[in-house]
C-alpha positions as CSV (number, residue, x, y, z in Angstrom):
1,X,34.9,-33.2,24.2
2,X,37.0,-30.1,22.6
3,X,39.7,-29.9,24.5
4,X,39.9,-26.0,24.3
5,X,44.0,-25.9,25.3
6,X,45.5,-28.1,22.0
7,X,43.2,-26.6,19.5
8,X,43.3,-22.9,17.3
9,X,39.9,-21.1,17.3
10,X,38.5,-21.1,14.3
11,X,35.0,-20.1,13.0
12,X,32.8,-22.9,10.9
13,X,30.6,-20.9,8.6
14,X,27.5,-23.3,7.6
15,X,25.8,-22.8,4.7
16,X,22.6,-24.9,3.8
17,X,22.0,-25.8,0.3
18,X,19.0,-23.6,-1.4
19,X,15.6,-25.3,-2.2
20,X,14.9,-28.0,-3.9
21,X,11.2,-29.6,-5.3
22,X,11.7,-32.2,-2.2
23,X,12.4,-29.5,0.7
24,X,9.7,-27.4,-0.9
25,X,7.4,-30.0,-0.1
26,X,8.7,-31.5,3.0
27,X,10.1,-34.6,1.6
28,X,13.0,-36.0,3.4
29,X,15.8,-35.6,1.0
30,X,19.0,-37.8,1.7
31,X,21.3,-39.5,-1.0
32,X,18.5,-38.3,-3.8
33,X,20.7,-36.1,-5.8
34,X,18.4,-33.3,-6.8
35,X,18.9,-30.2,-8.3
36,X,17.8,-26.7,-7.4
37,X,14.8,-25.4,-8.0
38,X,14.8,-21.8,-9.8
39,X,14.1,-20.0,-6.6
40,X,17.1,-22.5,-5.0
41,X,19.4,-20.7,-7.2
42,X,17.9,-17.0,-6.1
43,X,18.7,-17.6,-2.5
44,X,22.1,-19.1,-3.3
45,X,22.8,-16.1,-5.0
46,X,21.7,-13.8,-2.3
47,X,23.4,-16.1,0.2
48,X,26.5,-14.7,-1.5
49,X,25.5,-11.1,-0.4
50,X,26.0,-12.5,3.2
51,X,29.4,-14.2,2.9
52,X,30.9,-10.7,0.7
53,X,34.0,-10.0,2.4
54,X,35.1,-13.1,4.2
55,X,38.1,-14.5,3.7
56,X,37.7,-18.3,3.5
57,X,40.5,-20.7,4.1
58,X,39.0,-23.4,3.0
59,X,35.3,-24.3,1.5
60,X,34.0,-27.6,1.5
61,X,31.0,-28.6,0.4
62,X,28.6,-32.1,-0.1
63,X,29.4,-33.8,-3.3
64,X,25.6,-34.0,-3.7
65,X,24.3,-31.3,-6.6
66,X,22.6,-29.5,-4.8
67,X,25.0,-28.7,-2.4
68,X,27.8,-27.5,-5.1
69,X,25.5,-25.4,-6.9
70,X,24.5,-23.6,-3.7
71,X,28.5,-23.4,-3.5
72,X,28.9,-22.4,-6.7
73,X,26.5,-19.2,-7.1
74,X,27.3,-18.1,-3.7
75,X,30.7,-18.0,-5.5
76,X,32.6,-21.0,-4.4
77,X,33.0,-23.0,-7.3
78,X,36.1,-24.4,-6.3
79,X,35.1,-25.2,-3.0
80,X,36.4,-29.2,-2.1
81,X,33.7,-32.2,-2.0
82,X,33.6,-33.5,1.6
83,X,31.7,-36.6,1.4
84,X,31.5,-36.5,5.5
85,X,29.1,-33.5,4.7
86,X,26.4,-35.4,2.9
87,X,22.7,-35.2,4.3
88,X,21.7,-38.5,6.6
89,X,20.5,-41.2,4.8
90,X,17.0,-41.8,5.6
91,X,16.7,-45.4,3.8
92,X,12.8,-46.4,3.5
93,X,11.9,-42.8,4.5
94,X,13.6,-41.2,1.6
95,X,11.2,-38.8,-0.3
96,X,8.5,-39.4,1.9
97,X,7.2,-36.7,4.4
98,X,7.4,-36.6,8.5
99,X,3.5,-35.2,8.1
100,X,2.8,-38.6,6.0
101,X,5.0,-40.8,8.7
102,X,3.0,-39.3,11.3
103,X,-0.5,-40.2,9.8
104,X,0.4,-43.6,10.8
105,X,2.9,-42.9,14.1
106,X,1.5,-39.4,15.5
107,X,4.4,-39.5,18.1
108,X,7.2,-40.0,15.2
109,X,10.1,-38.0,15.5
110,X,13.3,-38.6,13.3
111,X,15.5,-37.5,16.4
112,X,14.2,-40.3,18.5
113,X,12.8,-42.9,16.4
114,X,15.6,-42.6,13.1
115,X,14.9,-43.8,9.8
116,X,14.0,-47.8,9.0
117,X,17.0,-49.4,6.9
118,X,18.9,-46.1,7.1
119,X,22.1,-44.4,8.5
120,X,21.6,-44.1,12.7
121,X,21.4,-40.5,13.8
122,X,25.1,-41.6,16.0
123,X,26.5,-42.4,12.6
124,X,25.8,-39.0,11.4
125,X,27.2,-37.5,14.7
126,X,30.2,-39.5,13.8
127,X,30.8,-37.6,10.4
128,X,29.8,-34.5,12.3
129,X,32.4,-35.0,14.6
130,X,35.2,-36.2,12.0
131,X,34.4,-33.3,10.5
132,X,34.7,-30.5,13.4
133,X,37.7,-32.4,14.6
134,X,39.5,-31.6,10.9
135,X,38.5,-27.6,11.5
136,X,39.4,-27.4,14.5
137,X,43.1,-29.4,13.8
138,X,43.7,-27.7,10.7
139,X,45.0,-23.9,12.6
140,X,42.4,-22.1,9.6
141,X,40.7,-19.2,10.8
142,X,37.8,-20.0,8.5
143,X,36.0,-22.6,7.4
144,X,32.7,-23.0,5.0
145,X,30.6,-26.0,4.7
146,X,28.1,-26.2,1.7
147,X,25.6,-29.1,3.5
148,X,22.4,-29.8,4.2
149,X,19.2,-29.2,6.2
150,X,19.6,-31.9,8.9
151,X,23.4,-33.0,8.4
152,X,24.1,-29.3,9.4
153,X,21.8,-29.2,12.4
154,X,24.0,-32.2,14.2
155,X,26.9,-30.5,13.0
156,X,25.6,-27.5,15.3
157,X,24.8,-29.5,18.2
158,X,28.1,-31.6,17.9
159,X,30.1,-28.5,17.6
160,X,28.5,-27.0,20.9
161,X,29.0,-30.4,22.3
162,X,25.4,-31.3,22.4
163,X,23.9,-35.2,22.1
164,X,23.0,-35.1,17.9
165,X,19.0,-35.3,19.0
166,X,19.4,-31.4,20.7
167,X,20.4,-30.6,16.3
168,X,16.1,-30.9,16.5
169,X,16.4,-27.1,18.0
170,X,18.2,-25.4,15.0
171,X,15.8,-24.8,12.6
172,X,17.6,-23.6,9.3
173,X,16.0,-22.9,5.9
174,X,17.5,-23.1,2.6
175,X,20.7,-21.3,1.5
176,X,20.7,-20.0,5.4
177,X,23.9,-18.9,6.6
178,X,25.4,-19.7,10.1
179,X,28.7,-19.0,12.0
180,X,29.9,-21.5,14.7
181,X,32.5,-20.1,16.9
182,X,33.7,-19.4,20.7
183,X,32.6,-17.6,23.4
184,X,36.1,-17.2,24.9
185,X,36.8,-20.9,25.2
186,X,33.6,-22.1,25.1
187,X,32.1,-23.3,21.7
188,X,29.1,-21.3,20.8
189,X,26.8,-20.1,17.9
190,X,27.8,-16.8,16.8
191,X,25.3,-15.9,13.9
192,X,22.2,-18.5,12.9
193,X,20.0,-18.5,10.0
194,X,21.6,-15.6,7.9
């Protein structure tokens, strides 16, 4: 729990990376380092439009390619590689569907049932929370992470204090912009899907 006394305020600004062949399609895409797709780099660019005027004091961002080149043309090309922001590792599920999963489990969902021979949804909780404990003991006003699809929806619900499985509520499409922050002393979402 944030302990709202011994900490600064600061906002998290989340950026998801832009599309790739494998989010296109549905494919669960973990440690596959993939690059863009044309239209990928389009919405990073027009991500930028969103984050104009913001004064950053720090941008991280997954050390996965896709990730930096989001970072990159939403101009942050110097932004740090954070290797706690890397998507979940989905181990036997990776590049396969949830629609295809489902076909033989109709009730699968990765919230609940995880990934077989995979990171456990708690593990990436744990980097979520190693993560929002740097931000929020660092005294920055603002903070950007460049991540991914999933990572960034347990971020969300770790950051509002949530279990990791309520992250299955924040939808968030490629190169979508989002702003974490407090109502008063209470952690809260300030702007979603940007």
């Amino acid at each position: 729990m944030i302990d709202p006394v011994k900490i600064s305020r600061p906002q998290l600004w989340i950026m998801r990376h832009g599309e790739t062949e494998w989010s296109k399609s549905g494919q669960y895409t973990g440690l596959t380092d993939l690059p863009l797709t044309v239209e990928g780099e389009q919405q990073a660019v027009e991500a930028r439009k969103v984050l104009e005027g913001i004064e950053f004091d720090l941008v991280l961002t997954s050390p996965l390619r896709r990730a930096r080149r989001t970072a990159e043309l939403a101009g942050f090309p110097d932004a740090v590689h954070e290797p706690l922001a890397v998507e979940w590792d989905y181990g036997d599920y990776e590049g396969i569907s949830s629609d295809l999963i489902r076909k033989d489990n109709p009730e699968y969902l990765i919230w609940f049932d995880g990934v077989p021979n995979g990171e456990t949804l708690d593990s990436v909780a744990a980097r979520a929370d190693k993560l929002i404990a740097r931000v929020l003991e660092s005294g920055m006003d603002n903070v950007l992470v460049v991540a991914h699809g999933h990572f960034s929806r347990i971020l969300t619900a770790r950051w509002l204090e949530l279990d990791a499985r309520e992250g299955r509520h924040f939808l968030l499409g490629t190169a979508k912009v989002c702003t974490l922050g407090w109502d008063k002393k209470t952690p809260a979402i300030i702007r979603w899907g940007l």
